[in-house]
C-alpha positions as CSV (number, residue, x, y, z in Angstrom):
1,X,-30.4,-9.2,-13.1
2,X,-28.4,-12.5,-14.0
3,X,-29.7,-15.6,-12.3
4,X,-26.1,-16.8,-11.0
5,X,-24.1,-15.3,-8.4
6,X,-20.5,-16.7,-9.5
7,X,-18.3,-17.5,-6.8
8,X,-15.4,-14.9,-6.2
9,X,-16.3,-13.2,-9.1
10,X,-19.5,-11.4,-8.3
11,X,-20.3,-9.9,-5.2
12,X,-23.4,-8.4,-3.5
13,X,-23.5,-4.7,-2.6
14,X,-25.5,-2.1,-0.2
15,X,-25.3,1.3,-1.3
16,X,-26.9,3.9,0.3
17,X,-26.8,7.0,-1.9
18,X,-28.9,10.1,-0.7
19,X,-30.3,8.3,1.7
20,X,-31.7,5.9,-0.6
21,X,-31.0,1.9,-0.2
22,X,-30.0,0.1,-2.9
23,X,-28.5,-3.6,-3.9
24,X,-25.9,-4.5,-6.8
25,X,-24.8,-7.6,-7.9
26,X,-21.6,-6.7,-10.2
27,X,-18.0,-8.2,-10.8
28,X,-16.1,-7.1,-7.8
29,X,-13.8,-5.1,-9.5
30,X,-16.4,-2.2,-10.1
31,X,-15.9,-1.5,-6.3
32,X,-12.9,-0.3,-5.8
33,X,-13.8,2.9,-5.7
34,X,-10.6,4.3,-6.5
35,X,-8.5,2.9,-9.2
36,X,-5.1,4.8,-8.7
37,X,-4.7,3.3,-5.5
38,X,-5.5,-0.4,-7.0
39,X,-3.6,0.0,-9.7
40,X,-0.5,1.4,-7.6
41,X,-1.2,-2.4,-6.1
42,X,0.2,-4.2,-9.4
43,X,2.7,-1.1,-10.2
44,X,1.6,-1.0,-13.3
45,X,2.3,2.1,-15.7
46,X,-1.3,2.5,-17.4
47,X,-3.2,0.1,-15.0
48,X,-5.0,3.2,-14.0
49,X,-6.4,4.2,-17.6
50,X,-7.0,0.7,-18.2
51,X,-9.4,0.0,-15.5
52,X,-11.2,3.5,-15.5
53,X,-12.2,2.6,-19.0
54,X,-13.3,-0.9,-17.9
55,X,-15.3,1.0,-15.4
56,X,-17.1,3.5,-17.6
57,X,-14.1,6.1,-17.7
58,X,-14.3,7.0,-13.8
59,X,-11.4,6.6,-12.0
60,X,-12.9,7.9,-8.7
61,X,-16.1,6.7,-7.8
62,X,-16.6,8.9,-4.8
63,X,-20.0,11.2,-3.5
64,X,-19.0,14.0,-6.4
65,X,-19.3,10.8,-9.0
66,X,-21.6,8.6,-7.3
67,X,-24.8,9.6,-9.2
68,X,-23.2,8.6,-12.7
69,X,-21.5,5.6,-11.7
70,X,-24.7,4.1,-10.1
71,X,-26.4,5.4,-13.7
72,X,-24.2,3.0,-15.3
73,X,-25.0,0.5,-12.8
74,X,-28.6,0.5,-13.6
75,X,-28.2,-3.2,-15.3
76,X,-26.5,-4.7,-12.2
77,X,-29.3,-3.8,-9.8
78,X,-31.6,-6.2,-7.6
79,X,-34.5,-5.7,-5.5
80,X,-33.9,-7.6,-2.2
81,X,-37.0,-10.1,-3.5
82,X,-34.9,-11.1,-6.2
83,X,-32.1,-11.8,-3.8
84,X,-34.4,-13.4,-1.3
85,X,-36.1,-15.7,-4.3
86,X,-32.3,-16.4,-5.2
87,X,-30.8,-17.3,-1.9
88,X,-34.1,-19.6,-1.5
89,X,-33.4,-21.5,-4.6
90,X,-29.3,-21.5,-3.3
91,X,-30.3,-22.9,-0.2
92,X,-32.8,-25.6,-1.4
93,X,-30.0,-26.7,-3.6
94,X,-27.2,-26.6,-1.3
95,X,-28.2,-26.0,2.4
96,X,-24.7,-25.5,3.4
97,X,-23.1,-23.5,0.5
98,X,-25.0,-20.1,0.1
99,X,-22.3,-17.6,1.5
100,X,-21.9,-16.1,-1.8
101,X,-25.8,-15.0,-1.9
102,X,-25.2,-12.9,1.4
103,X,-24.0,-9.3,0.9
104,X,-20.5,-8.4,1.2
105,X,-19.7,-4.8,0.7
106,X,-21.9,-2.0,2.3
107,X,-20.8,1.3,0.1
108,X,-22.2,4.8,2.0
109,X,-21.9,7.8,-0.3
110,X,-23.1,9.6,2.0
111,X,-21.1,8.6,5.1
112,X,-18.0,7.8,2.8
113,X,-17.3,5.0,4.0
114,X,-17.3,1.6,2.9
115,X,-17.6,-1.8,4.6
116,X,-16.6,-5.0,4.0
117,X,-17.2,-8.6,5.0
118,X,-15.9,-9.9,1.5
119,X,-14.1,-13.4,2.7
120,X,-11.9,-13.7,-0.3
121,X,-7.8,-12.3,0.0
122,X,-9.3,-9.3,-2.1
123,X,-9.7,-5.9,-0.3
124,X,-11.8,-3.6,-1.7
125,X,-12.0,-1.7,1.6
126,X,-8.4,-0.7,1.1
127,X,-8.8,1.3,-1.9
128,X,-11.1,3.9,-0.8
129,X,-11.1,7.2,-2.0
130,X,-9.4,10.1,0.0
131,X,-10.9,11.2,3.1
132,X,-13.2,8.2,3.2
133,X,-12.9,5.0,5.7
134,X,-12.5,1.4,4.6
135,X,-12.6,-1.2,7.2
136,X,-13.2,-4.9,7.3
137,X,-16.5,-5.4,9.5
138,X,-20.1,-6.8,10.0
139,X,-22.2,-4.9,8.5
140,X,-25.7,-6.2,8.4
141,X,-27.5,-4.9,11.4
142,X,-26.5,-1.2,9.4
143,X,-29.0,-2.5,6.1
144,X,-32.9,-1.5,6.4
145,X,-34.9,-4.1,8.3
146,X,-37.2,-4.1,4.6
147,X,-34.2,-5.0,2.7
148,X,-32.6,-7.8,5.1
149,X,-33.6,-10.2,2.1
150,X,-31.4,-13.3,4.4
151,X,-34.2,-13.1,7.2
C-alpha cells in the first residue's frame, strides 16, 4: 500500500463482499461503480469506454462483477493496522488535519448499497448501479468493531 493518502484524490473504502470486511485505498474514481451513469454526467460520446478501460474494462462494478474488480484491486488494499499506523503518524504531524485518513465510502456487495461521507462536491453515491441505494450518510458505527482502525 502507498504511504500517502493524497488529498481529494485518494479515498478510503469499506467493502464488505461475502460477508467478508475489507479496506481500499484507491483514486476515487475506481468507485463509481457504474460508469454509464458518470459518464452521462460529462455527456460525453465515448466517456463510458474510456473509463471502463481505465478501470480494468468493467463498466459495472456491481455483486455479479464484484469478485473480479476487487481481484484487480488486490494492490490497493490495507489492513486497518496499516491505516491505524498511518493516521498515527498523520496526527502526530498535524493534530488538526487528518480527515483524509478516515474512511469515506462504505461499498456493501452484498446489501447493494453504498455509503458515503466523502466531503468533497464529488458523489460517488449517485452513480450506483441499478437496483442498488446510494445515499450520503455516517457510516462508521456499520464497520466491524476489529477494523475501527480511528479508535
Amino acid at each position: 500500500m502507498q504511504r500517502e493518502i493524497e488529498y481529494a484524490k485518494d479515498i478510503i473504502v469499506g467493502v464488505r463482499h461475502e460477508g467478508r470486511w475489507a479496506w481500499y485505498v484507491s483514486p476515487i474514481e475506481y468507485w463509481f461503480l457504474d460508469y454509464r451513469k458518470w459518464g452521462a454526467l460529462f455527456g460525453e460520446s465515448g466517456a463510458e469506454a474510456d473509463n471502463a478501460q481505465s478501470r480494468f474494462d468493467i463498466t459495472v462494478v456491481d455483486h455479479r462483477t464484484a469478485a473480479q474488480f476487487l481481484d484487480h484491486m488486490k494492490s490497493y488494499q490495507a489492513s486497518t493496522g496499516e491505516l491505524r499506523r498511518l493516521l498515527q503518524e498523520r496526527r502526530s504531524e498535524a493534530p488538526d488535519e487528518y480527515v483524509e485518513y478516515l474512511p469515506s465510502l462504505l461499498v456493501d456487495f452484498d446489501r447493494r448499497t453504498v455509503k458515503s461521507s466523502y466531503y468533497e462536491p464529488v458523489y460517488p453515491e449517485q452513480y450506483v448501479p441499478d437496483g442498488w441505494s446510494g445515499t450520503y450518510e455516517t457510516f462508521l458505527e456499520e464497520v466491524p468493531p476489529t477494523d475501527q482502525y480511528w479508535k
